[in-house]
C-alpha positions as CSV (number, residue, x, y, z in Angstrom):
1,X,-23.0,-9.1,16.6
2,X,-22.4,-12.9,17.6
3,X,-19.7,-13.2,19.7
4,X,-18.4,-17.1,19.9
5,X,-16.2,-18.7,22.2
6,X,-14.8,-22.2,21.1
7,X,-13.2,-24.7,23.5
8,X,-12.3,-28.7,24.0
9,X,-8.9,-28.5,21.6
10,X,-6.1,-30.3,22.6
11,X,-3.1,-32.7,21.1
12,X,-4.3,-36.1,20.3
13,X,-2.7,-39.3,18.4
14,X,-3.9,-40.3,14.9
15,X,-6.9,-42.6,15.4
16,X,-8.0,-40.6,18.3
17,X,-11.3,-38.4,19.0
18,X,-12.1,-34.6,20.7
19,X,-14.7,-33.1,21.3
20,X,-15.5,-29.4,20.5
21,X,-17.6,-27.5,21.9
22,X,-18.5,-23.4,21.3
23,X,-20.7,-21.1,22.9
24,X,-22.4,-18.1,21.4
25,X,-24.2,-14.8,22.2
26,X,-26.0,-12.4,20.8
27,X,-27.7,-14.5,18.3
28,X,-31.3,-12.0,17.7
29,X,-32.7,-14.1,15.1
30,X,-34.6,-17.8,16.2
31,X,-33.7,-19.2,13.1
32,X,-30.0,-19.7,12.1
33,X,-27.2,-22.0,10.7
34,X,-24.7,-22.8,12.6
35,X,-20.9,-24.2,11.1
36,X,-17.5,-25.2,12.2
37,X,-14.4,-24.2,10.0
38,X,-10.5,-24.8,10.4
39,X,-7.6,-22.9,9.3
40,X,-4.4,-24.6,8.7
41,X,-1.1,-22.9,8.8
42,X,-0.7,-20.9,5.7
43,X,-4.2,-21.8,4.4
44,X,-6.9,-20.2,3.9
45,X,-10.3,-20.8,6.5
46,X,-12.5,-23.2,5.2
47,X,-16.0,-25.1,6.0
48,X,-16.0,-28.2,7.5
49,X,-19.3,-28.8,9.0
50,X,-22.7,-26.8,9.0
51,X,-26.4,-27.4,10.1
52,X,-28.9,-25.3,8.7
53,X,-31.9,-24.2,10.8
54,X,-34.2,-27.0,10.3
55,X,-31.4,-28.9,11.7
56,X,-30.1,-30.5,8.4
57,X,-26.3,-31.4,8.8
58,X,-23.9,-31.4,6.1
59,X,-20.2,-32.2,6.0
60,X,-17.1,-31.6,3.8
61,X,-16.1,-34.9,1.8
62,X,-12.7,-34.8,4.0
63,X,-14.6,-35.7,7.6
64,X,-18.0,-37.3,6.4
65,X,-18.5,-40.1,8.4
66,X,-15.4,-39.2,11.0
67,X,-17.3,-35.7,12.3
68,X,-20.6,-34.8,13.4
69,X,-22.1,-31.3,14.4
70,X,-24.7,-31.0,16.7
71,X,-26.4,-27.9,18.3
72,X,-28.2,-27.1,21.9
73,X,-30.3,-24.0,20.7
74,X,-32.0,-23.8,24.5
75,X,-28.2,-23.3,25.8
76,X,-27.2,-21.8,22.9
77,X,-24.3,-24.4,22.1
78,X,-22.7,-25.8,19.2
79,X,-20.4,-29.2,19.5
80,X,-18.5,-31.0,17.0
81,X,-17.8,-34.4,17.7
82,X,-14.3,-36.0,15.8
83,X,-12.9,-39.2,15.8
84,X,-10.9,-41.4,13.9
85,X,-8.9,-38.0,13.7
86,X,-6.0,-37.5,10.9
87,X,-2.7,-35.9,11.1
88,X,-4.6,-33.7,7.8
89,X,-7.0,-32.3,10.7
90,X,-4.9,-30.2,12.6
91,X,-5.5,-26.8,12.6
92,X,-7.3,-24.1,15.1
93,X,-10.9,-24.7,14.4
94,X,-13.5,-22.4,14.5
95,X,-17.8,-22.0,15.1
96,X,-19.9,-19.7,13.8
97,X,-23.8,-18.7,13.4
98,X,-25.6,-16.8,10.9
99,X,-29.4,-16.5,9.7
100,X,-27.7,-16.8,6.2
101,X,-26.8,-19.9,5.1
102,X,-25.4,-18.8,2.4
103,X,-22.8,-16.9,4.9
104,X,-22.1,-19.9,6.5
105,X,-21.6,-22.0,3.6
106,X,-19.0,-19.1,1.7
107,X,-17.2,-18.4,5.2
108,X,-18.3,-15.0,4.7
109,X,-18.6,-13.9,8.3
110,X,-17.7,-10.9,10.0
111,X,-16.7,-12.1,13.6
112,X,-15.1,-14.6,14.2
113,X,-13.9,-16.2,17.8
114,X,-10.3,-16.8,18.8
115,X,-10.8,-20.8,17.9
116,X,-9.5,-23.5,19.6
117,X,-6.1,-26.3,18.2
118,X,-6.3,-29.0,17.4
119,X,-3.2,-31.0,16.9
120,X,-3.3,-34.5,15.5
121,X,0.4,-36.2,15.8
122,X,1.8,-39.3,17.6
């Protein structure tokens, strides 16, 4: 089981940029996807970001060009870089790995880290 621990949240004004990082364990398989996902208060997790194992990233219409995922597989790291962030983006954001994409993609995981807030508000 992956366990995942996700850091680098914080308050920030509209216009502004974090930096997320997450660290995971436990991956057994060399070849995996990796995502990031937020939950909003009284909605329902969703994809934002993934990068499949060949390294392809792809992005949700709602942060393309604003995000960027990135991944360290030697130190086992996934980062998500934001900028330009929105009021819209707050929420406690999550990583996750799986050698399924298709897991990834439909947020069909089974563990899940304790995430990390991010709160965009001036």
């Amino acid at each position: 089981q992956v366990q995942l621990v996700e850091s680098g949240g914080g308050l920030v004004q509209p216009g502004g940029s974090l930096k997320l990082s997450c660290a995971h364990s436990g991956m057994t398989e060399t070849r995996y996807s990796v995502g990031w996902f937020r939950q909003a208060p009284g909605q329902e997790r969703e994809l934002v970001a993934y990068m499949t194992s060949a390294g392809s990233p792809v992005y949700v219409d709602s942060v393309k060009g604003r995000f960027t995922i990135t991944r360290d597989n030697d130190k086992n790291m996934i980062y998500l870089q934001m900028s330009n962030l929105k009021p819209e983006d707050t929420a406690v954001y999550y990583c996750n790995a799986d050698r399924l994409l298709s897991r990834v993609i439909g947020v069909n995981l089974s563990s899940w880290g304790q995430g990390t807030q991010v709160t965009v508000s001036s």
